[in-house]
C-alpha positions in Angstrom: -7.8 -1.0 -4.8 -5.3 -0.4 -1.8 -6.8 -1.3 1.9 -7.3 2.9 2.9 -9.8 3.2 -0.4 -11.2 0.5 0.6 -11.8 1.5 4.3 -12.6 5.2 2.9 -15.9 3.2 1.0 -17.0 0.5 3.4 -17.1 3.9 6.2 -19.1 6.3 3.7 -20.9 3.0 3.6 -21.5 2.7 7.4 -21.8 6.4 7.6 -24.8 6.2 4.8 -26.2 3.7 6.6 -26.5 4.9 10.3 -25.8 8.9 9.8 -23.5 8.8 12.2 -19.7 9.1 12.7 -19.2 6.9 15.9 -21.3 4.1 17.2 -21.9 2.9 20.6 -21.0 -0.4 21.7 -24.1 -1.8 20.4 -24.2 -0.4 17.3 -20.6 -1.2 16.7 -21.2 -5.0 17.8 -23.8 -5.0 15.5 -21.8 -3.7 12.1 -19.0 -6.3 13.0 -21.1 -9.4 13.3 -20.0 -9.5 17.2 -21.4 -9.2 20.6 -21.5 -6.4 22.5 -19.8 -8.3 25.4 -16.5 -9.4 22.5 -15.9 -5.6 22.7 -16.4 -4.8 26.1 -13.9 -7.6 26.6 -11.3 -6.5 23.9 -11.8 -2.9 25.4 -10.8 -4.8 29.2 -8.0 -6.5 27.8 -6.8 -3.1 25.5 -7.2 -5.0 22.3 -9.5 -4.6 19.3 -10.8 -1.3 17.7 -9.7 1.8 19.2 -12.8 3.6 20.9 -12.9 7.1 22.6 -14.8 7.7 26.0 -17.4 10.4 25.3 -16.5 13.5 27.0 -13.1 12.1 27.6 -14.3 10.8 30.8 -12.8 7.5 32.2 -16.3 6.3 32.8 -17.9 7.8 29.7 -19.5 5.9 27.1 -17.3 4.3 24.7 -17.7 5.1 21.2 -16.2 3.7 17.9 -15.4 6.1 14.6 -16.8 4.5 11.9 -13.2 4.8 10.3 -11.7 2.6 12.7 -14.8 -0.2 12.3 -14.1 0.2 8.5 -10.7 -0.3 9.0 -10.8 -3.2 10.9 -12.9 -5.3 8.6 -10.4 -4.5 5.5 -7.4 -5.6 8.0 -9.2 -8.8 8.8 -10.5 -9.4 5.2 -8.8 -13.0 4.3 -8.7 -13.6 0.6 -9.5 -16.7 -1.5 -8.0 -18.3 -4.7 
């Protein structure tokens, strides 16, 4: 299976799961096994997942597509022999 099937599964996945299409900062920390002050950090520093603001607002919440969490565990995946 090619990385974007597998994204396209571990999101309908996440999506199952919380019935929901973005995820706060908690929720998000929470699916990727981090804290939520890892991606307020990598959000600082413009690193990471990409998030949007809600409302487009520069202080609006951040929130995280369940694509781009899906996608960023399958990019990170390390394989074994």
């Amino acid at each position: 299976m090619s990385k974007l099937e597998d994204s396209k599964i571990l999101a309908g996945i996440i999506a199952k799961q919380t019935g929901k299409v973005v995820l706060d900062t908690e929720e998000a920390a929470q699916i990727l096994g981090v804290s939520k002050r890892t991606l307020e950090n990598d959000r600082a520093a413009a690193i990471g997942i990409p998030f949007t603001r809600l409302n487009n607002k520069p202080q609006g919440k951040p929130l995280y597509s369940i694509i781009a969490i899906a996608k960023q565990i399958i990019e990170n995946e390390t394989k074994t022999i």
